[in-house]
N, C-alpha and C positions, 0 to 999 in steps of 0.2 A: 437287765439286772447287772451293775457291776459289784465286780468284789475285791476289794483293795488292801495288799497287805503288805506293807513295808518291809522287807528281810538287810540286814546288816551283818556284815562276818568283821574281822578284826583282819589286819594286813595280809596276815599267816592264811589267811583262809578256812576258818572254824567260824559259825553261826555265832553272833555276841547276842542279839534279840530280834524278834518280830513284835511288830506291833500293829496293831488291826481298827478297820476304820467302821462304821457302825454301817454293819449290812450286813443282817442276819436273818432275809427274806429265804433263802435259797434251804433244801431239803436236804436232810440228815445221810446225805448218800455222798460215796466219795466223786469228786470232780476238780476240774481244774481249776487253779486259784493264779488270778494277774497278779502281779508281785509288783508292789509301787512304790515309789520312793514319797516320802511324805516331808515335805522340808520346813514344814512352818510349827511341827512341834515333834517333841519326843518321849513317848513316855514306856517303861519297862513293866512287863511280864516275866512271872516268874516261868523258868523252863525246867525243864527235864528231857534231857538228851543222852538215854541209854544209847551206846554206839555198839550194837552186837554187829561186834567186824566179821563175823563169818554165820551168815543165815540159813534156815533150813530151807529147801528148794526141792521141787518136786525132783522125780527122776528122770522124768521129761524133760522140763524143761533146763538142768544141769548134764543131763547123761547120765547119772548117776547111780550106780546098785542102791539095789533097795535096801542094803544094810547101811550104808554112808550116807542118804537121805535120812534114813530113820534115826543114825545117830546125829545126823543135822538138827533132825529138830528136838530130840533128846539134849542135847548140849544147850541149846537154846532154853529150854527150860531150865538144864539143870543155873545160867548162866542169871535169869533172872530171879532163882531161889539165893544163891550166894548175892546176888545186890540188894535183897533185902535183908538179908544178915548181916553188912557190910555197912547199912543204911542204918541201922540200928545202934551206931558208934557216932554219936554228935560230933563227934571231934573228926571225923571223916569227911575229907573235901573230895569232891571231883572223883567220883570213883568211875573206871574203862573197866571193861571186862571183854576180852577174848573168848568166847564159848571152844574153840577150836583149839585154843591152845591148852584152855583148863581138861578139857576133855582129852584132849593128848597126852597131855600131863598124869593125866590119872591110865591112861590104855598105855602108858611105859611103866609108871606100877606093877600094873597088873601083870604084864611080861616078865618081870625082873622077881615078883613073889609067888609066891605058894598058893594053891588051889586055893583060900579061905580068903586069900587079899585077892584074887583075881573075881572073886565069886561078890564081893564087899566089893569094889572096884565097877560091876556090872551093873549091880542094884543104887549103886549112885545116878551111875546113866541109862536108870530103866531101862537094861538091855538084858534084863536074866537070862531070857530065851535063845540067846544070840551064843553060836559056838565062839572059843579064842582066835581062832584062825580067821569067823567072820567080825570079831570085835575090832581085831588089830589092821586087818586088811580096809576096813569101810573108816577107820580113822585114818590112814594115812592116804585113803584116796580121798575123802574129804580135807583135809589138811595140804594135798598137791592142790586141789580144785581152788581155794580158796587163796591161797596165795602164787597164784598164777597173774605176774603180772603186767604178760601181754594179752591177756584174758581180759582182767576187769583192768588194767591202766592204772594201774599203784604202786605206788613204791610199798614195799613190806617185806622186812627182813626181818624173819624169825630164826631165833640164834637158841639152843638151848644145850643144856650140861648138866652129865651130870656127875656132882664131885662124892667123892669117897674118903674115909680117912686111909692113912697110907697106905695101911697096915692090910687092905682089904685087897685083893685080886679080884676083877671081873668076869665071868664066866663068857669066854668065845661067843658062846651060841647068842649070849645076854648082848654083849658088844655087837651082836653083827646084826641082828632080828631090830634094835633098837635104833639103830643107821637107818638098816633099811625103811623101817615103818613110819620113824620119827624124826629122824633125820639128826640125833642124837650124840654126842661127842661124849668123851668120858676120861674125864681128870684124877688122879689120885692127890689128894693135900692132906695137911697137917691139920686138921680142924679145930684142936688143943690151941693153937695159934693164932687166937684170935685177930688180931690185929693183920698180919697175915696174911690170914685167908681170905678175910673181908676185901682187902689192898687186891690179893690177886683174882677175886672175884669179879671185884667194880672192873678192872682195869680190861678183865675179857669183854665182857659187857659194852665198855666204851667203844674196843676196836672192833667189834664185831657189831657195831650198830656205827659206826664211824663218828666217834664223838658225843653222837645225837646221847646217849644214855650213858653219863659218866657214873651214875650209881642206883646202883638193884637192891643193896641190902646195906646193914651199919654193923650187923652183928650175925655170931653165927649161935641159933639157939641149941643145938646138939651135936657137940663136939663127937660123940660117941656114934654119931647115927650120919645120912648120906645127907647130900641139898639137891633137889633138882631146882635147875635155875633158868628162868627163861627171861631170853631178850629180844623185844620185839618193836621195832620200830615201821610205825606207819605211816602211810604218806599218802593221802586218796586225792585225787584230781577231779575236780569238777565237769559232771558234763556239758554242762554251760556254765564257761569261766567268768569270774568278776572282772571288768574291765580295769586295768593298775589306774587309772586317772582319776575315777571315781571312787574317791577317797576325801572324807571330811573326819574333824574330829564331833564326837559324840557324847554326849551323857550315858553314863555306864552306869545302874542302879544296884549298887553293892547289898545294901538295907534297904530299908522304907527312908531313914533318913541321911543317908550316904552315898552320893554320886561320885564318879571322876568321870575326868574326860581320857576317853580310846581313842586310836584312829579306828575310822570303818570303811568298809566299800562296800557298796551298793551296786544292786542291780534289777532290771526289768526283765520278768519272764512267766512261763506258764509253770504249774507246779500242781499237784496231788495233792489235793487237802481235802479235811473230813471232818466235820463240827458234830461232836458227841453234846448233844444237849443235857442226854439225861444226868452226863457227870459234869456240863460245865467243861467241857476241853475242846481247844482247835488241836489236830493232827497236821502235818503240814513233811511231805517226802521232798527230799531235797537229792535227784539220783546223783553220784558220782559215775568217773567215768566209764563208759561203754555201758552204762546202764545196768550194770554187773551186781551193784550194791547202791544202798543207799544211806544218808545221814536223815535220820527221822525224830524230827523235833513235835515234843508233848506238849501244848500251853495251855493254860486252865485261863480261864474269863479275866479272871484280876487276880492283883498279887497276892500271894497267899506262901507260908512255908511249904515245902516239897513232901509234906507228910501224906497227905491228903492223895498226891500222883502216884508216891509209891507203892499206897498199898494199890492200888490200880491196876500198877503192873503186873500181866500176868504173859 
């Protein structure tokens, strides 16, 4: 029984499509799939490639306290409820989502307010039962775990801030707990200022991701109130790279009736795939390096819009 399924990335090294050759003898159990280069035609699948950059993992096999697992796969959830809200804006392209960082985002909240935002802050990341001390503790050791990157072998520089109007002073204990946990900086600006404040936002953002992200926001919505601002640039390395030679251009299926041509590179190898019949999807794991994480693409049978996958996702 062979199973033959063409993968293409684009220069940069992101997946652009798979495409699959008619062998669909083999059983609904996950196995490995030969990865083949198909040169005599090209035809596009629609995909869906949620990239949850930080996964839950047992405690085993991460090392991990049982509260920082548990908010592992807490975030995880709460990360594919927000891409279905997010999914629900037509005019939204390309949505990423960081579970690790949105969930950090919310456990500096929670530090920084009052028992009723700390208690509202818990019940987002289904963690009621969880003391403060084990909320804040299991996020910043999932938050070290995750972006460790002699661990999994990725570039990832998470940068984050948080601004104030001027007028505001930060409470010691708030500055130091929020370091510690979060890794956290804290700026006082002019917020009234819009222009401003937007300039001297982008411009952190830029040098602290080096360039890679010259802008985070256009506007500030509440002059009156704080920004927490995260910058996070990722960079995950394959653990079996694309060879730079093996590169051709390709038809790129924008529409049903609009192509262009990409560069792509190709490659031959074994890979984790899973044919859901009953919904009509190939599954297909693609690990990055040291096997730490992975980039895990969704493909339905034929092209179809992405409505259909998302509610899927769970």
């Amino acid at each position: 029984m062979q199973l033959c399924h063409p993968t293409d990335t684009t220069q940069e090294g992101r997946p652009a499509n798979l495409c699959q050759k008619e062998n669909r003898r083999h059983e609904n159990i996950s196995r490995l799939l030969l990865l083949h280069l198909e040169t005599d035609r090209m035809w596009m699948t629609s995909i869906v490639a949620l990239c949850l950059l930080a996964s839950g993992a047992s405690a085993e096999d991460k090392k991990l306290s049982v509260h920082a697992t548990t908010l592992a796969d807490n975030s995880a959830n709460l990360a594919f409820s927000l891409y279905h809200s997010m999914a629900k804006d037509k005019n939204t392209e390309n949505i990423a989502i960081s579970p690790v960082v949105v969930a950090s985002s919310l456990g500096m909240v929670a530090l920084g307010g009052k028992a009723s935002t700390a208690s509202q802050v818990k019940t987002v990341l289904s963690a009621d039962k969880l003391k403060d001390e084990h909320l804040h503790s299991g996020l910043s050791e999932l938050l070290t775990e995750v972006s460790d990157t002699k661990t999994r072998n990725t570039t990832w520089k998470i940068n984050n801030r948080l601004y104030g109007p001027s007028t505001v002073s930060f409470a010691d204990d708030f500055v130091k707990n929020s370091k510690k946990h979060y890794n956290y900086d804290h700026s006082k600006i002019n917020l009234r200022d819009k222009r401003s404040a937007v300039n001297s936002i982008n411009e952190w953002a830029a040098k602290s991701t080096g360039g890679k992200l010259p802008e985070v926001t256009k506007e500030v919505q509440n002059p009156d109130g704080a920004m927490i601002v995260n910058a996070m640039f990722f960079k995950p390395h394959w653990e079996e790279r694309f060879h730079e030679k093996m590169v051709d251009t390709r038809g790129f299926l924008v529409t049903r009736s609009f192509t262009v041509g990409v560069s792509m590179m190709h490659r031959t190898g074994l890979y984790d795939f899973y044919e859901d019949t009953e919904n009509k999807l190939y599954v297909l794991n693609m690990p990055l390096g040291q096997k730490q994480a992975s980039m895990i693409l969704i493909m339905p049978y034929h092209l179809e819009p992405l409505d259909r996958l998302e509610k899927l996702l769970t």
